[in-house]
N, C-alpha and C positions, 0 to 999 in steps of 0.2 A: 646907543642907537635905538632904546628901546625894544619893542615888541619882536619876536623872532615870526614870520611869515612865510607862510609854505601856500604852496598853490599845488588844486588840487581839484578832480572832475567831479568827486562823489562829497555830499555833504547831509550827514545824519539829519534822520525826521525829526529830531527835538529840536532840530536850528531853526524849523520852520518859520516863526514869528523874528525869529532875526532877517531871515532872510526876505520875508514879507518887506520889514522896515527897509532893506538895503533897495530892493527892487520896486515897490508902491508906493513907499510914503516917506522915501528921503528925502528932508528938507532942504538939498541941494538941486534937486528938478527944476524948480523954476530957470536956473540960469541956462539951463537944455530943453526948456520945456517945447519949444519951436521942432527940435529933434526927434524927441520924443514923442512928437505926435506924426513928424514925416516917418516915422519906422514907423510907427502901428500902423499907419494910413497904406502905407506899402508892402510890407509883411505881414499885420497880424498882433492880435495882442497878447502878450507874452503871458504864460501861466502855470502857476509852480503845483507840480506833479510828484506825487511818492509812488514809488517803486522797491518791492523789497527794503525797507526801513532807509532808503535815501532818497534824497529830493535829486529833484531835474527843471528844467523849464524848460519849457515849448513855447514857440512862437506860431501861434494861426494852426496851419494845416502843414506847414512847411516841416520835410524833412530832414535830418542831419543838422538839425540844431543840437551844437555843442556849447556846455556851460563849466566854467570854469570859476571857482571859489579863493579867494586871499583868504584863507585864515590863518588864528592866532595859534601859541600854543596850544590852549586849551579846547581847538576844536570851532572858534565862534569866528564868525564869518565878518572881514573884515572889506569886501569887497566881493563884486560879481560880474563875471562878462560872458555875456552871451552872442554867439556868433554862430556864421554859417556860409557854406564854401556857394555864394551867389551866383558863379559863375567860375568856369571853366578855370581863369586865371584870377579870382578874386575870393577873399573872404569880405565878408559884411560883420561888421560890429556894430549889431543890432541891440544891445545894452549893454549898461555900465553902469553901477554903483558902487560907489566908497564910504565904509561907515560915516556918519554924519555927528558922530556923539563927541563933546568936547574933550572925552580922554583922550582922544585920535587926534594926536597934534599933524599941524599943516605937512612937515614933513611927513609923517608917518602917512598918510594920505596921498600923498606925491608917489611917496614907497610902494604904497598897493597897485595904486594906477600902472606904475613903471613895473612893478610884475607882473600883472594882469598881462598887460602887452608884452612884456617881452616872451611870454609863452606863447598868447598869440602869432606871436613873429616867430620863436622858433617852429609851431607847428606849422605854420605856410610853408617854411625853408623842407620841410622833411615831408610834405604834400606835392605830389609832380603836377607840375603846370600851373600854381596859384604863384604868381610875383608880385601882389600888390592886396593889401590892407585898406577896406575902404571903412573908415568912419561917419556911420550912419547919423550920427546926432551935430553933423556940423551946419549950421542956417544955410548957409547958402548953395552949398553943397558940398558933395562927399570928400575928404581929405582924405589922399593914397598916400600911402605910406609904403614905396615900392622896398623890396627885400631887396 
């Protein structure tokens, strides 16, 4: 099955430049790029922050932006989602990256994704009063994902 994947909120200062790549300039954007520009236009543009020798990302001005990291064993960042409780009963999944480097086969890429979220999903379930997951990067608009 490949690479062993842990998700995880805190991600050392030395990843920075990976995590750049995941979040600026993965070659996968274009196919969201429609998304990606309704979240910054709506939220804010997202911006990677050190704190005590680990990274964070913030969106705009907006408070309670949580960032959640796919990584490998060794620590390297294999994905990233960034979200935030938009509303009463809602989270907003205001980004998303999945490494884009050809050692990262399609599955293994699928695998990140489907971690990513499914922590998302369990932190809504264990959050009182959020029943729905709205995905910020869909064209036409937001796809819920009720718990």
């Amino acid at each position: 099955m490949g690479t062993s994947i842990s998700i995880t909120s805190k991600l050392a200062s030395e990843q920075r430049p990976a995590l750049e790549q995941l979040l600026f300039f993965n070659v996968n954007q274009h196919r969201v790029r429609t998304g990606i520009q309704q979240s910054i236009d709506t939220y804010g543009v997202p911006e990677i922050q050190e704190q005590d020798g680990e990274l964070r990302v913030r969106v705009g001005d907006i408070e309670g932006v949580q960032t959640l990291f796919a990584v490998s064993e060794d620590g390297r960042p294999m994905g990233v989602a960034v979200f935030v409780r938009s509303a009463r009963e809602r989270f907003a999944v205001l980004h998303l990256g999945v490494d884009s480097k050809p050692s990262l086969s399609a599955d293994q890429s699928t695998r990140v994704l489907l971690k990513l979220m499914h922590e998302i999903r369990s932190t809504a379930r264990r959050t009182r009063g959020v029943d729905c997951i709205e995905l910020v990067y869909r064209v036409r608009h937001a796809a819920r994902l009720h718990i």
